[in-house]
GUZATOR-483377 format. One record per residue (C-alpha): x, y, z; residue number from 1. Coordinates in Angstrom, 1 decimal, decimal comma, m for minus. Example, Ala and Ser with C-alpha at 12.3 -4.5 7.8 and 13.67 -1.06 7.14 Angstrom:
2
<x=12,3	y=m4,5	z=7,8	n=1>
<x=13,7	y=m1,1	z=7,1	n=2>
END
This chain:
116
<x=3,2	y=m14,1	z=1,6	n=1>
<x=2,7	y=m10,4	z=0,6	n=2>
<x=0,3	y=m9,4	z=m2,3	n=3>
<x=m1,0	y=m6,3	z=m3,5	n=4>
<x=m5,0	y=m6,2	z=m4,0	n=5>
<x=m7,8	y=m3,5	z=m5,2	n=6>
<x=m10,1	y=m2,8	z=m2,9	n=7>
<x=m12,9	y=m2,9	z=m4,7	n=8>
<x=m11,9	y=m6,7	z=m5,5	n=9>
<x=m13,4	y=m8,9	z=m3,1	n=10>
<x=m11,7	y=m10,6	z=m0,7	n=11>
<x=m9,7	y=m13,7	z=m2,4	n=12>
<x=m9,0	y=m17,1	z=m0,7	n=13>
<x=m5,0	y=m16,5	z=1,2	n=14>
<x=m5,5	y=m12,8	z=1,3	n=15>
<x=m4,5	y=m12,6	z=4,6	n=16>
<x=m4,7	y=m9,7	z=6,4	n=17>
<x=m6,0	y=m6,6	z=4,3	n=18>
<x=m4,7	y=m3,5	z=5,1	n=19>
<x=m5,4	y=m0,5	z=2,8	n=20>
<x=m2,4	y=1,9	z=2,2	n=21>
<x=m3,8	y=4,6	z=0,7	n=22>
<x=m3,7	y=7,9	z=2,6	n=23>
<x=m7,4	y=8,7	z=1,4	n=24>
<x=m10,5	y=6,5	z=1,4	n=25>
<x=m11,6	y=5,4	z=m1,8	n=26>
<x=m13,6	y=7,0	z=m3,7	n=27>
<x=m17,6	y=5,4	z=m3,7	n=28>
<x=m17,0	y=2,3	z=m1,5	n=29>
<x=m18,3	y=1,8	z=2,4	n=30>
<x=m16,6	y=0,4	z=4,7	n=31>
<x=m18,2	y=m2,8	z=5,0	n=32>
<x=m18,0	y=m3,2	z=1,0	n=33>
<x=m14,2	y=m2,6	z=1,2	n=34>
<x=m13,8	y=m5,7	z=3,8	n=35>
<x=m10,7	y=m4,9	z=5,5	n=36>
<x=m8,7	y=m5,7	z=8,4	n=37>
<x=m7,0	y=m2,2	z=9,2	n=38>
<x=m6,2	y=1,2	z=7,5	n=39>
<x=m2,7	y=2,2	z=7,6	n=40>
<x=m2,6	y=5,5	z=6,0	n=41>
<x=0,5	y=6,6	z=7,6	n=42>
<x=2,5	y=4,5	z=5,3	n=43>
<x=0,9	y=6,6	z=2,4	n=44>
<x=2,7	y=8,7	z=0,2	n=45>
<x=2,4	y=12,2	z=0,3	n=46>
<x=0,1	y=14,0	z=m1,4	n=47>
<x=2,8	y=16,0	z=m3,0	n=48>
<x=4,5	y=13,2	z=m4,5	n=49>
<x=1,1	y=11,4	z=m5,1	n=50>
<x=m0,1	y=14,3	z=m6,9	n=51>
<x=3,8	y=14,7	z=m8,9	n=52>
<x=2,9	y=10,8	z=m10,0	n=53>
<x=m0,4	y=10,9	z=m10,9	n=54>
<x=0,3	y=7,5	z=m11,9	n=55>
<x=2,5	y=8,2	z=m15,3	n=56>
<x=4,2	y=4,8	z=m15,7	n=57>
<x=7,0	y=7,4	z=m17,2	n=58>
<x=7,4	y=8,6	z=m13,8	n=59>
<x=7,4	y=5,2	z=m11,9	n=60>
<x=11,2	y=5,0	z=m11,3	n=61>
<x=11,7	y=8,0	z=m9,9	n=62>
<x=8,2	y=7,7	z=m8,2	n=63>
<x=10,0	y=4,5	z=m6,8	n=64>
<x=13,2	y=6,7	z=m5,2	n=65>
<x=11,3	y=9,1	z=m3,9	n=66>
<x=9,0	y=7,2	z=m2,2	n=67>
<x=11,3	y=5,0	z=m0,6	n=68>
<x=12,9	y=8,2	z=0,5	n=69>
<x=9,6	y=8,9	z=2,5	n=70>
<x=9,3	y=5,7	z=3,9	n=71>
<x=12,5	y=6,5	z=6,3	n=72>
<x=10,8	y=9,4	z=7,8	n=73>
<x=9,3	y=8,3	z=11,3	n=74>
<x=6,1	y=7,9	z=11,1	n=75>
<x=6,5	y=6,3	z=8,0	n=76>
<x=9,2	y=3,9	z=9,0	n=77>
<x=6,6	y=3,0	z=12,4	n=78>
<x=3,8	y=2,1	z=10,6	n=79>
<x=6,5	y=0,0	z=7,8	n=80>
<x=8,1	y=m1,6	z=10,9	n=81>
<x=3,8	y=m2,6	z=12,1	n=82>
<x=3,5	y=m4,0	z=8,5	n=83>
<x=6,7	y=m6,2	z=8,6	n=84>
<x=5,1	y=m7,3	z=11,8	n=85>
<x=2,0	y=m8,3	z=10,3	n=86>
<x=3,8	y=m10,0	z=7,8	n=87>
<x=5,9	y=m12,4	z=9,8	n=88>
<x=2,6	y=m13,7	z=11,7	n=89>
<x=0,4	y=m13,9	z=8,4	n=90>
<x=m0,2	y=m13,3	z=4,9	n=91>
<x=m0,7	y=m9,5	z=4,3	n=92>
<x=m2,3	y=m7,8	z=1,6	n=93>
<x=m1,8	y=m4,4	z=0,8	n=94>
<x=m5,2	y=m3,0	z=m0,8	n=95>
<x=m5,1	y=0,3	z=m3,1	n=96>
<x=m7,6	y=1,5	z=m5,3	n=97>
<x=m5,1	y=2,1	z=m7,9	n=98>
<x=m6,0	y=0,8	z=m11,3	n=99>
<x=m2,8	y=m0,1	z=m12,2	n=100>
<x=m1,0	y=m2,5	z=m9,4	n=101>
<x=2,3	y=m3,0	z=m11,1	n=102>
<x=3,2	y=0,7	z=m11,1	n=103>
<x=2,2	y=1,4	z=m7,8	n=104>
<x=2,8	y=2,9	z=m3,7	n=105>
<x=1,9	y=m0,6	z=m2,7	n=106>
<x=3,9	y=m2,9	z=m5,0	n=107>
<x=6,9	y=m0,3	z=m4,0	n=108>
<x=6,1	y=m1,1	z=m0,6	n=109>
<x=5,0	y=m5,0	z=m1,0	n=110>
<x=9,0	y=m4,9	z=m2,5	n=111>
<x=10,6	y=m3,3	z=0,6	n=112>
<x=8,7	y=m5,6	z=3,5	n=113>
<x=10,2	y=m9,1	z=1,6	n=114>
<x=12,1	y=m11,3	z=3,8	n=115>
<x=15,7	y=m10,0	z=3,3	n=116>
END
């Protein structure tokens, strides 16, 4: 199972593995507070197009193209292919401090590492 978490939530019962995807640390929060597993920061987006979102829900499904776009370049698509691999071996969450999960880099990416 893949889910998409805060990271200033605490860690829930079947979380998994928690593995922040944001490409910066969040804002106010150690590291012990944020009780994770691993930071993968290279499957970020880039600050251009983070900045170009800013989180407009407007924006989302373009946000969503783009993106996905991003995730094929190779650094990217390395540290996508490590996440699939967590994946298959445990539950995985993917932990942003994003307010609003449903219009987000994670749920984008929590959609592309499914079981096809």
């Amino acid at each position: 199972m893949i889910s998409v978490r805060r990271v200033y939530e605490a860690r829930q019962p079947g979380d998994g593995r928690r593995v922040l995807v944001d490409g910066i640390w969040p804002r106010g929060l150690t590291k012990s507070a944020a009780d994770l597993d691993e930071w993968c920061k290279d499957v970020a987006p880039s600050t251009e197009l983070r900045t170009w979102f800013s989180h407009d829900p407007d924006r989302f499904a373009e946000f969503q193209k783009r993106y996905a776009a991003e995730l094929h370049d190779p650094v990217r698509a390395e540290a996508v292919k490590h996440l699939r691999e967590i994946a298959r071996a445990t539950d995985l969450s993917l932990v942003t401090a994003t307010k609003e999960l449903e219009v987000s880099h994670a749920e984008v990416l929590r959609r592309r590492l499914r079981p096809r």
